[in-house]
N, C-alpha and C positions, 0 to 999 in steps of 0.2 A: 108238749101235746101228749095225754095221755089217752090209750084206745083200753077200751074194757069190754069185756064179755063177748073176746070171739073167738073159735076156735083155731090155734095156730098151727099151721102147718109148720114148721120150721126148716122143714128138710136136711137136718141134720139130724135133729135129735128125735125121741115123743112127739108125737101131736099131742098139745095141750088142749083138752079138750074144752077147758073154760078160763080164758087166761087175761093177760094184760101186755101192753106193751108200751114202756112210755122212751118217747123219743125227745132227747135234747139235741139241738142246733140241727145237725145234719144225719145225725148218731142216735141208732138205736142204744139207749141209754140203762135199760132194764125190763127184760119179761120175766112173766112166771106165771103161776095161775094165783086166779083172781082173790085164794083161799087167802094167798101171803102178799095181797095187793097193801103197800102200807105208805105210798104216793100220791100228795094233793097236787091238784095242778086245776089250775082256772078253765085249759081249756081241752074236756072231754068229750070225745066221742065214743060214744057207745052202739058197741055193732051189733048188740042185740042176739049173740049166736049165730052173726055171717062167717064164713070163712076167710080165715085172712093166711096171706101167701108172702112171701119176698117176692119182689119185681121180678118179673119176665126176662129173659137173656136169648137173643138170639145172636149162635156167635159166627153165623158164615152170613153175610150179608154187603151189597156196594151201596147202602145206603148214604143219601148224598152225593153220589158220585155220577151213577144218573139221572136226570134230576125226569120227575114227574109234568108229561106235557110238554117236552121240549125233543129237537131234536138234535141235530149235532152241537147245537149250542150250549146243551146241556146234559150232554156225555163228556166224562171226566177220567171213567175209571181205565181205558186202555191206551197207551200209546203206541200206537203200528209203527212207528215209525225204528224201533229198534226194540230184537226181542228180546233182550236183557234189561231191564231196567229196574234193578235194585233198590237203587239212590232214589225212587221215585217214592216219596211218603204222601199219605190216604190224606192227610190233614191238611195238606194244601191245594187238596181240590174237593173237599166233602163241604157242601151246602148245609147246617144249619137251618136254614130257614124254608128246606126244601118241606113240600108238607106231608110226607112219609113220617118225618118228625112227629107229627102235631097225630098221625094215626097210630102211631106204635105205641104212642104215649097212652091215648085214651083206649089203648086194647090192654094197656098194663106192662106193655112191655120197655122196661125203663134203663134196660141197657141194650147195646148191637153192638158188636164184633165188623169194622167195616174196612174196606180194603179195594183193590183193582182187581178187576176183571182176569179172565185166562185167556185173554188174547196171546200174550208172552211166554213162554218155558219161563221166562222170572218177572215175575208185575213189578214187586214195589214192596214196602211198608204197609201193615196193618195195623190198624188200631181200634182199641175198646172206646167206647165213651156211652157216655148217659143222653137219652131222648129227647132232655128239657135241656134248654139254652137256648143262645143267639151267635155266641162265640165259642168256636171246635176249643180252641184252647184251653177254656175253662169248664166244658163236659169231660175232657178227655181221664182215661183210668189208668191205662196205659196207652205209651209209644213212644218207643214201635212193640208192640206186641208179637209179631211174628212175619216174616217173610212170606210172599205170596209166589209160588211155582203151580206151575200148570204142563200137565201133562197130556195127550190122546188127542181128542180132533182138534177143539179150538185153536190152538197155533197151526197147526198144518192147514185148516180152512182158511185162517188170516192170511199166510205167509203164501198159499198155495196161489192165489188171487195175484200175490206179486212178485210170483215166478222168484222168491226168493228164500234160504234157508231159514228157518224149519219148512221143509215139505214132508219130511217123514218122521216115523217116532224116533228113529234112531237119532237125527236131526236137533231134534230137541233135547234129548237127553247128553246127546253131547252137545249142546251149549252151555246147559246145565253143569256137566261137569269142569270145562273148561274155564269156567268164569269161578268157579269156585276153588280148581286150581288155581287160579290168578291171585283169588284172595288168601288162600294159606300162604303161598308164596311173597306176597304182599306182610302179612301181619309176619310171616316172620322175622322177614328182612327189618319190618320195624321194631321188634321186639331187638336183634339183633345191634341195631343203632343205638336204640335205648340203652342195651345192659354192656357193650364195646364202643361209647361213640368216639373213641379214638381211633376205632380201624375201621367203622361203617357208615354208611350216610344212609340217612332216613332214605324212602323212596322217593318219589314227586307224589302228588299225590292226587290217589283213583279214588272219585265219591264212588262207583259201586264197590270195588274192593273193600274201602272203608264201612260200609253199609252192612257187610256180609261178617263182619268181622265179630258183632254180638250172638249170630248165628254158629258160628264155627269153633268159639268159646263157650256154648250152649247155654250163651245167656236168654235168648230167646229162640224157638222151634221155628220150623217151616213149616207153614199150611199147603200143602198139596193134593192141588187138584186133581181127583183122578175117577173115575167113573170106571171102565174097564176092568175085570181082573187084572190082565197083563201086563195094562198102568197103574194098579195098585202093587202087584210084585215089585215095580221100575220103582217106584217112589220108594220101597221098602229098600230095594238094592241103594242107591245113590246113598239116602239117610246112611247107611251102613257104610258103606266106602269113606265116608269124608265124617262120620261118625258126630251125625249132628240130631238133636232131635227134631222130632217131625209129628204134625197131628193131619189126619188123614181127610181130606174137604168133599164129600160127597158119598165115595166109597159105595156106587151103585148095584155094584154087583157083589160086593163083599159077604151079602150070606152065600153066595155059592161057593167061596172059598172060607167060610167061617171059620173052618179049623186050622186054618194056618193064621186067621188073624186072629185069634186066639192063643196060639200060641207065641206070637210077636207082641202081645200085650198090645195093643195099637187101640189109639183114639180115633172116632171117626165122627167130624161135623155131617149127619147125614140127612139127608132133604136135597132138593125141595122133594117132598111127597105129592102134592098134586098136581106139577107139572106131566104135560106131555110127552109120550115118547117123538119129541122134536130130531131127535136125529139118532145116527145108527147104535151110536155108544150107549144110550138110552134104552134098547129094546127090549134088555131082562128088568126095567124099573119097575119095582114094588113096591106098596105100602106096609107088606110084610117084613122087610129090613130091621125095621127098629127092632119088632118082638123077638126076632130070630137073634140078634145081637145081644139082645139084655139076657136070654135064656142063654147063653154062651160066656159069658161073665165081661160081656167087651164095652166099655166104657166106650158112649157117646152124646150126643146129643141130638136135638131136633132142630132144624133149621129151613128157612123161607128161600135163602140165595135171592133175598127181595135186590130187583126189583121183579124176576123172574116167578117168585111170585110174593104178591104184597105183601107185606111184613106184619098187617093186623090179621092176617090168619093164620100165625104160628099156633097159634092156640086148636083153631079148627084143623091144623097138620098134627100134631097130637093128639087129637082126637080121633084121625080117621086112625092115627098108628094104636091105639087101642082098638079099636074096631075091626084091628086086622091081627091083635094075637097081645100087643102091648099089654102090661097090669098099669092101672090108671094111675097108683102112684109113681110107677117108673115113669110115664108119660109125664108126669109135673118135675121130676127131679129132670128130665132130660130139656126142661127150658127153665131150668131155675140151679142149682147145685153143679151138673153135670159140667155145664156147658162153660163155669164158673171154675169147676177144676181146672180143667182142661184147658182153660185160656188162661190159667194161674192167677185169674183176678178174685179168689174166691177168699181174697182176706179181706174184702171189703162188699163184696156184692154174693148174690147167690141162695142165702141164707137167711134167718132172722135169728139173726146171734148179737149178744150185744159189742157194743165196738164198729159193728158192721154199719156199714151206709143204713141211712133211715129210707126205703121202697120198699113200700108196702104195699101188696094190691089187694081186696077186698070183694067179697063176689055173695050172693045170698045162692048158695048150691054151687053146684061146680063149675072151676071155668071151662071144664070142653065140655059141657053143654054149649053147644051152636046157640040156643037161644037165650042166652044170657051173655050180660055185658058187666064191667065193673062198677062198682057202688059207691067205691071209693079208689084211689090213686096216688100215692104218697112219692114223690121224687125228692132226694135231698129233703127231706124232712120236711120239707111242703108240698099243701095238700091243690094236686091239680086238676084231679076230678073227683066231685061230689054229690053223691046220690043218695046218703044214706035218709 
């Protein structure tokens, strides 16, 4: 498939202001502009000088996990029943065919970041995957992507209902720790059998210990949840003590302390923007976060927390964040690039680099324009909505 005459965003490099982009199988295969276009291919679409973007990314989302229209039947993403739960992975309870899929997709947004809820000090397994499919298995980009911790009311509102630990902050944080003492103590002991197995015997073996163990090797970060200042300093401490990486899920209040997350280099999934201030942790929530962040040099992103709120207004949640101090290309990098560092999938998604996945989204004027929709839709190198 080759696309001609549209201006590319690429979000890494230039905007090309008249370019080309031809895609083989799944794979952007070559851009450039249209000066050195020297590629036949049978089947062209010409975009006429529409804007063309890499797919959409929102990367704090329980998509799939609670399903649309349903009630307990179709909540996936917490389990109350014990606050630790590590060993618990996104992928074997995320619906597919849930139809948040079939809306994310026609907003352009062609990958989500999905995961458990913050019922728990520790949910579970995160994972990336792409909007088109029928089977998690074969969208998936990564997983596990990142461990899912939760900090501030949610556990204490769960736990406090059942008159059982976490009731306070302190509570949760030391489960937090505790369980992740278990697991260094754990990998080392196995490490230890491995390199003497003549004087040590493996452990038995713990699936969440096991679970925390690519975490604690900093093969993959923890997402934590934390809205609070106080619980953003907490997640900063703990990261630090057991010296794991960590990206920051919400981060509500963070322009009031911007200079020390500034100074921490810290990544912040932040959103949802047009929710309610639904409860106390909520009260300083602004739409002003994003600009204040980017004018501060702190790498984030823009996120829905769908199903909190629907996941085809990511687009319109960057838009109000420009309307609130955001520059309009920082608003596109923070759901296309940003969000693509940051969840380290950005060697395949994020971008319109060649090598990189073929999602392409297409738009005649800008997509945070409210009143515009995409023209076109490219996942995996086919095309799944078509308006040109």
């Amino acid at each position: 498939m080759l696309l001609i005459n549209a201006k590319i965003y690429t979000m890494e490099e230039e905007i090309i202001e008249n370019g080309f982009v031809y895609i083989k199988g799944e794979k952007i295969e070559k851009i450039g502009k249209m000066d050195n276009l020297k590629i036949n291919d049978d089947n062209i679409i010409n975009l006429d000088g529409k804007n063309l973007y890499p797919g959409f990314i929102d990367a704090h989302t329980h998509m799939g996990l609670f399903e649309n229209g349903l009630g307990f039947e179709g909540e996936d993403g917490n389990e109350y029943t014990d606050p630790s739960t590590p060993q618990l992975k996104a992928i074997d309870a995320v619906n597919p065919m849930d139809k948040s899929f079939e809306e994310a997709l026609l907003a352009g947004i062609t990958t989500v970041v999905t995961g458990p809820g913050s019922a728990n000090p520790i949910g579970g397994q995160i994972l990336a995957m792409k909007t088109f499919g029928i089977c998690a298995d074969k969208m998936v980009i990564k997983n596990p992507l990142a461990i899912k911790f939760a900090l501030g009311e949610n556990p204490k509102v769960i736990y406090n209902s059942k008159k059982q630990t976490p009731m306070t902050r302190m509570a949760t944080a030391a489960i937090i720790r505790e369980q992740l003492d278990k697991a260094k103590k754990y990998m080392a002991d196995k490490d230890k059998a491995r390199t003497y197995p003549k004087n040590f015997d493996y452990p038995e073996y713990d699936a969440k210990c096991e679970s925390l163990i690519p975490l604690l090797k900093r093969e993959i970060p923890a997402h934590i949840h934390a809205h609070r200042a106080d619980d953003i300093f907490t997640a900063i401490r703990i990261s630090k003590e057991f010296n794991i990486d960590y990206v920051l899920v919400h981060g509500t209040e963070g322009y009031i302390i911007v200079e020390e997350l500034e100074s921490e280099k810290i990544c912040i999934l932040s959103g949802p923007i047009l929710s309610d201030r639904s409860k106390p942790e909520l009260a300083n929530l602004s739409a002003k976060t994003p600009g204040i962040l980017a004018r501060h040099g702190i790498s984030f992103a823009i996120t829905t927390d769908h199903p909190e709120i629907p996941i085809q207004y990511l687009l319109l949640s960057a838009a109000v964040a420009v309307r609130e101090g955001l520059s309009e290309y920082e608003a596109l990098k923070a759901v296309t690039i940003n969000p693509a560092r940051i969840c380290n999938i950005d060697g395949r998604v994020g971008s319109i680099k060649e090598g990189k996945d073929a999602d392409l989204v297409a738009f005649d004027g800008s997509p945070l324009d409210v009143m515009k929709k995409p023209c076109l839709v490219i996942c995996n190198g086919e095309i799944k909505n078509n308006y040109i």
